[in-house]
C-alpha positions in Angstrom: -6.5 -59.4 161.4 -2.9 -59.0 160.9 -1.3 -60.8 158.5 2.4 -62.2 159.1 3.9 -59.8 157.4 2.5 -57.2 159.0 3.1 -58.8 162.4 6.7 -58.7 161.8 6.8 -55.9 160.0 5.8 -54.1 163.1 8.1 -56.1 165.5 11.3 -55.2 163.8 9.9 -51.2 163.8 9.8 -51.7 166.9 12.8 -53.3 168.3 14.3 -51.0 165.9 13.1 -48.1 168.1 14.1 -50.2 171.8 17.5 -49.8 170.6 17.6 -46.6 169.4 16.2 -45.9 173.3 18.5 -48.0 175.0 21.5 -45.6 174.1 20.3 -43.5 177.4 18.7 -46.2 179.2 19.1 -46.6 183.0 20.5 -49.5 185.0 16.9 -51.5 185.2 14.8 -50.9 188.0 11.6 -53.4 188.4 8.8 -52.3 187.5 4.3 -53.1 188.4 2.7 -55.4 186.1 -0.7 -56.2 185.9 -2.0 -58.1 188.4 -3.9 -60.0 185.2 -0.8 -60.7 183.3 0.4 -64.2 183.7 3.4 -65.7 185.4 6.1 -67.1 183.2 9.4 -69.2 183.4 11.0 -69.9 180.4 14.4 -71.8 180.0 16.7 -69.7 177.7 19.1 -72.7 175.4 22.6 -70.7 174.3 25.7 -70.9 172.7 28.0 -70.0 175.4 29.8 -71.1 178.1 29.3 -69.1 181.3 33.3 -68.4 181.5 32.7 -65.9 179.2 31.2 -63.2 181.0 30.1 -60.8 178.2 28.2 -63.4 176.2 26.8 -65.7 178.3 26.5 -62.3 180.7 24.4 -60.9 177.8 22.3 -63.4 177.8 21.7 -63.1 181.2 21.2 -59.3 180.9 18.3 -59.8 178.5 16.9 -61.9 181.2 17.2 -59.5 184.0 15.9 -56.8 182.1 12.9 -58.6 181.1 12.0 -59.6 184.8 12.3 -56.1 185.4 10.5 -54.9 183.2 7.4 -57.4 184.1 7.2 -56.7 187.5 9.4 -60.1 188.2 6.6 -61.8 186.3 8.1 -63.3 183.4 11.5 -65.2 184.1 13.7 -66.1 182.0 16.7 -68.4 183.1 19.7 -68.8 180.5 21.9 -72.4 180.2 25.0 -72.7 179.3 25.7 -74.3 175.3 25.2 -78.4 175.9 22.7 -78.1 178.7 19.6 -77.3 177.0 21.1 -78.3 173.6 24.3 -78.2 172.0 26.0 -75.1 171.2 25.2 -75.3 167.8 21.9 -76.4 167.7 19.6 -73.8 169.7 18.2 -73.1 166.4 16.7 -76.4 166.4 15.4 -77.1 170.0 13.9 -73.2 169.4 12.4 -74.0 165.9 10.8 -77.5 167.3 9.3 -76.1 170.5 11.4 -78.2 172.9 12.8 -74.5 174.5 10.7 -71.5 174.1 13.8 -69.3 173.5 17.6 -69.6 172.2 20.0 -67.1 172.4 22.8 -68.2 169.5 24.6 -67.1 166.5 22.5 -67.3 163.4 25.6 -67.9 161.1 26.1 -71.6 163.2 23.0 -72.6 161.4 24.2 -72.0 157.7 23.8 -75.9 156.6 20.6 -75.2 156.5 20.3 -72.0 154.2 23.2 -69.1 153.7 20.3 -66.7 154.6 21.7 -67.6 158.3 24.7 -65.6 157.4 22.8 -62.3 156.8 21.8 -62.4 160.9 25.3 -63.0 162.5 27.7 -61.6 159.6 29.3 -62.0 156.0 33.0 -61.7 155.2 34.1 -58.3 154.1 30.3 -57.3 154.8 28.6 -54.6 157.3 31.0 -53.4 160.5 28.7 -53.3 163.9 27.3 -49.8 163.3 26.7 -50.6 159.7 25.4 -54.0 160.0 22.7 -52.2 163.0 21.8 -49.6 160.1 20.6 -52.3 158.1 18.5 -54.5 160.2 16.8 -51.4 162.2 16.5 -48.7 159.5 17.5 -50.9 156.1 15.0 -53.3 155.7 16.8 -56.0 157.2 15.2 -57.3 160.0 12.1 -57.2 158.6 13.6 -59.3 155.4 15.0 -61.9 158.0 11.8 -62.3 160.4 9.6 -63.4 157.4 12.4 -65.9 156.5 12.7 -67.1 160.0 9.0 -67.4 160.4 8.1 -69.1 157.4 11.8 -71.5 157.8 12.0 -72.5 161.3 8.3 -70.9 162.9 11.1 -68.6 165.1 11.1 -64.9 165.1 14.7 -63.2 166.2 15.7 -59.8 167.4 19.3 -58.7 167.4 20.5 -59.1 171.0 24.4 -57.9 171.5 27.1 -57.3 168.7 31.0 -58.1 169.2 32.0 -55.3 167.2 34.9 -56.6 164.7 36.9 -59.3 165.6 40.2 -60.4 165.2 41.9 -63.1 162.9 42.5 -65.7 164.6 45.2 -68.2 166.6 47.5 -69.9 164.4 50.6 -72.2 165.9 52.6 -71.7 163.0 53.5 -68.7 160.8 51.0 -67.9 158.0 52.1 -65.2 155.3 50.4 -66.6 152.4 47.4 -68.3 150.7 50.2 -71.5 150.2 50.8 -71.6 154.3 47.2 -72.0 154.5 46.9 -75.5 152.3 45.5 -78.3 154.4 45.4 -76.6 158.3 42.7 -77.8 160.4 41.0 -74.6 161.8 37.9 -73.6 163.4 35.9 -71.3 161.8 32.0 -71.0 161.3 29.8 -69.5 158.8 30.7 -68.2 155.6 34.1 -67.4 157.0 34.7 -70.8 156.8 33.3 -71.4 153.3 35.5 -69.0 152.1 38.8 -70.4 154.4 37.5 -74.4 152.7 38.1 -72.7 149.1 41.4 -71.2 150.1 42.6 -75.1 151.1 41.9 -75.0 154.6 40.3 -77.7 156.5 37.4 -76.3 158.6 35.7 -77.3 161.6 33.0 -76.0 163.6 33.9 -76.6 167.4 31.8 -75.1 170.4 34.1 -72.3 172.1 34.4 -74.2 175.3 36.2 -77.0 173.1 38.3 -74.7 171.4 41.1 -74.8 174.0 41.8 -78.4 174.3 41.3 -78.6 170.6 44.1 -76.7 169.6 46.5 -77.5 172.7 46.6 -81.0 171.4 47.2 -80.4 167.5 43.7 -81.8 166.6 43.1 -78.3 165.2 46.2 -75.9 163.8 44.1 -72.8 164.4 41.3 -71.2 165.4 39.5 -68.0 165.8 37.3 -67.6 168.6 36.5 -63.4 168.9 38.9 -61.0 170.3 41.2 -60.5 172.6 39.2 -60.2 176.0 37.3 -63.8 175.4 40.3 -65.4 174.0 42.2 -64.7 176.7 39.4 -66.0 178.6 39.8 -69.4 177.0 43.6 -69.3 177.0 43.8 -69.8 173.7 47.3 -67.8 173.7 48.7 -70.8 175.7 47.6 -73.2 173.1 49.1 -71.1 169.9 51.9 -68.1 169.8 50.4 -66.2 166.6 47.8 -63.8 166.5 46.2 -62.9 163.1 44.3 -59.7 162.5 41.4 -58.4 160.9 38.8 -61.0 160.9 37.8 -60.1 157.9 35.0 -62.5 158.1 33.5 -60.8 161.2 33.4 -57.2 160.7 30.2 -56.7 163.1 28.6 -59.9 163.7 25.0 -60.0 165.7 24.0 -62.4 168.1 20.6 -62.6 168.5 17.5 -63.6 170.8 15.5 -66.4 169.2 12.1 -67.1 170.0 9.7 -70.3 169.0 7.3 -67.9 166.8 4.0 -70.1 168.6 4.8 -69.2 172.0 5.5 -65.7 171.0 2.3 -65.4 169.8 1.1 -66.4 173.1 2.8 -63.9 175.0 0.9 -60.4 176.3 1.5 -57.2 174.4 3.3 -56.1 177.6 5.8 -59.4 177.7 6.4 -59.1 173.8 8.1 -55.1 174.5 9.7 -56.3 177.0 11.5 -59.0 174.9 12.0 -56.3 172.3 13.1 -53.6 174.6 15.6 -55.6 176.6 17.1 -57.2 173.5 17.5 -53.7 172.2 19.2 -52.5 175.2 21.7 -55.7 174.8 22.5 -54.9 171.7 24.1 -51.5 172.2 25.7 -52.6 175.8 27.5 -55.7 174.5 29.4 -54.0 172.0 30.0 -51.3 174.1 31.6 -53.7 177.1 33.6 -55.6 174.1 34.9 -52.1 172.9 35.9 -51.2 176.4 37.8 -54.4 177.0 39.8 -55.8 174.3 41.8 -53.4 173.8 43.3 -53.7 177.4 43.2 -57.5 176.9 45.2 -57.1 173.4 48.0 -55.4 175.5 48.2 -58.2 177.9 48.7 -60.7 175.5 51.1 -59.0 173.5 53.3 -58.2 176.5 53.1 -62.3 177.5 54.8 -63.0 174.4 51.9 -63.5 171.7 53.0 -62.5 168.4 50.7 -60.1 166.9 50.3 -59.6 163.0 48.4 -58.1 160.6 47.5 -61.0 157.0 48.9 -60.7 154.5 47.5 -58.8 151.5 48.0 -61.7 149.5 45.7 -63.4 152.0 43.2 -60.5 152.1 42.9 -60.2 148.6 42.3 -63.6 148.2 39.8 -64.3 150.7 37.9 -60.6 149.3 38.1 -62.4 145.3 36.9 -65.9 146.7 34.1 -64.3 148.7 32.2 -62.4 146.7 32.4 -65.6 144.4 30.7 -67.8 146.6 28.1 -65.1 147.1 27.7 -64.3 143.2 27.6 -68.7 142.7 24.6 -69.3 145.3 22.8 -66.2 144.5 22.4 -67.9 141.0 21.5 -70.7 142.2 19.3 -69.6 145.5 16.4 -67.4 145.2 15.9 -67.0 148.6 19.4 -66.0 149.3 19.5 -63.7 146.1 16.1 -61.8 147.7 18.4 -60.8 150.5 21.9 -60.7 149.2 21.1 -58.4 145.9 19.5 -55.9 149.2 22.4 -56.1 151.3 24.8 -55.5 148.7 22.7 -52.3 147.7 22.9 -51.4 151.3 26.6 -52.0 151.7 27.9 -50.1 148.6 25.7 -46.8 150.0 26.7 -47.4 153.7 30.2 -48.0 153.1 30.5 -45.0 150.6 29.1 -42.8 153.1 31.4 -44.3 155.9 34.7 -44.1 154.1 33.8 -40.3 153.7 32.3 -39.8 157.6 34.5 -41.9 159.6 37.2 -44.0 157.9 38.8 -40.5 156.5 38.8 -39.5 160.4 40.3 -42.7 161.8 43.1 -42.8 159.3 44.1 -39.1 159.4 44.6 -40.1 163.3 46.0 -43.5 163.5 49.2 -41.7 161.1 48.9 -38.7 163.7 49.1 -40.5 167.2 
């Protein structure tokens, strides 16, 4: 038999390969299944409100692709964050059984171990393309579905990517690490480890709350994801400044989780399915966000949003601070050392590579327009 390791071992190989696939994959089309096979409906828990059409809409494109690709057999029917469970908490109803499947942010769960980071993103880590060369072909997603399945009995698959985001909404001016002291913002993950040690008050709010949170001063800033969902929420009508890069989302992952028992429970056929629609997601969500924001970016710069780049003060900062936090839990945390010293091999070899192969190229034409 199998052992776990194995198991998942061969699940990320081949998610790994759905994705790689899904670069030429057609609009889905239905397709037979076994008359044998059963007939499923499963309630999807998410993060995300339904306003914003490329997440929630991602969500709901993993579900459409999965009926088609059972013959209509297996449903899957996503709710919006706070219907199922609270936005931040999918993990939990997942990991418990109470909903077979979540589709979430693994960094939201980083109370519970900083492994969560590795899934969603790390500050000044992997950008999109780098951070999918990791899980599928780097060792990645194999290291995180053994920590998933012996955590929280869930196994994940990377299921859409923002590409990297943007900075953040501030209602006041910030050019230094000084402006920052004491400004309530909203900011998850190890982003907002790093923003607590730089003085800032940190909050983790939903992103259908983020609005009102801001509009009436109960939070000074916020960062949401780029241009094309923030204008979504209106967040440019609750704050004038626009911060840029978010250097603590360089390429972050959502993902597909699944309650690891009722995986195991699911038909050969219905498991590809899962892995071939979620790989399919993956590419086309970071291709819609690439397509968008840069459209939506214009918009809100010609309405009067004031657009500008941190300080390298700030940068600097943040850069020193992070890789302290890293270096002080991997001391202290063996299972976040197992993955973090990995990563960090991966990065410095990735990134090398990519300031020769692409970085060179993007510079030589952003100074050549």
């Amino acid at each position: 038999m199998m052992n776990r390791r194995d198991f998942l071992k061969t699940a990320g190989m081949g998610v790994a390969a759905s994705a790689l696939a899904a670069c030429a994959s057609p609009e889905p089309t239905e397709t037979s299944a076994s008359s044998d096979l059963p007939t499923l409906d499963w309630q999807m828990a998410t993060s995300w409100t339904p306003a914003l059409d490329v997440l929630f809409g991602t969500a709901q494109k993993f579900a459409d692709r999965v009926s088609a690709l059972t013959g209509g057999k297996f449903k899957i029917m996503p709710r919006a964050g706070g219907e199922l469970a609270a936005a931040t908490e999918v993990l939990d109803v997942v990991s418990s059984g109470a909903v077979p499947i979540g589709h979430t942010a693994s960094y939201y769960y980083i109370g519970k171990s900083w492994v969560m980071a590795f899934g969603t993103s790390l500050p000044f880590g992997l950008t999109a393309s780098q951070q999918n060369a990791w899980l599928f072909a780097g060792g990645g997603l194999e290291l995180l579905q053994e920590f998933y399945a012996s955590k929280f009995n869930v196994i994940q698959f990377p299921a859409g990517n923002t590409s990297a985001q943007m900075g953040g909404w501030f209602r006041k001016e910030i050019n230094s690490v000084a402006d920052l002291q004491g400004l309530k913002m909203r900011i998850p993950g190890l982003g907002g480890q790093v923003m607590s040690a730089l003085g800032v008050q940190v909050q983790t709010i939903p992103g259908g709350e983020i609005f009102q949170s801001l509009e009436t001063g109960a939070i000074d800033a916020a960062e949401w994801v780029g241009p094309y969902d923030d204008e979504k929420l209106g967040l440019n009508k609750a704050a004038g400044f626009y911060y840029y890069p978010g250097w603590w989302e360089p390429g972050p992952t959502v993902e597909i989780q699944i309650n690891l028992d009722e995986w195991n429970k699911l038909p050969a056929e219905y498991q590809n399915a899962i892995q071939a629609a979620a790989g399919e997601v993956n590419v086309t969500m970071a291709a819609q966000y690439d397509s968008v924001n840069g459209e939506a970016l214009e918009r809100l710069v010609n309405s009067g949003t004031v657009l500008s780049a941190y300080s390298d003060e700030i940068m600097q900062a943040a850069r020193v601070k992070a890789f302290e936090l890293y270096e002080a839990k991997a001391s202290e945390d063996a299972e976040f050392k197992a993955i973090y010293d990995q990563w960090m091999t991966f990065r410095a070899r990735v990134q090398k590579w990519n300031f020769t192969n692409e970085f060179s190229l993007l510079e030589f034409m952003e100074a050549n327009q």
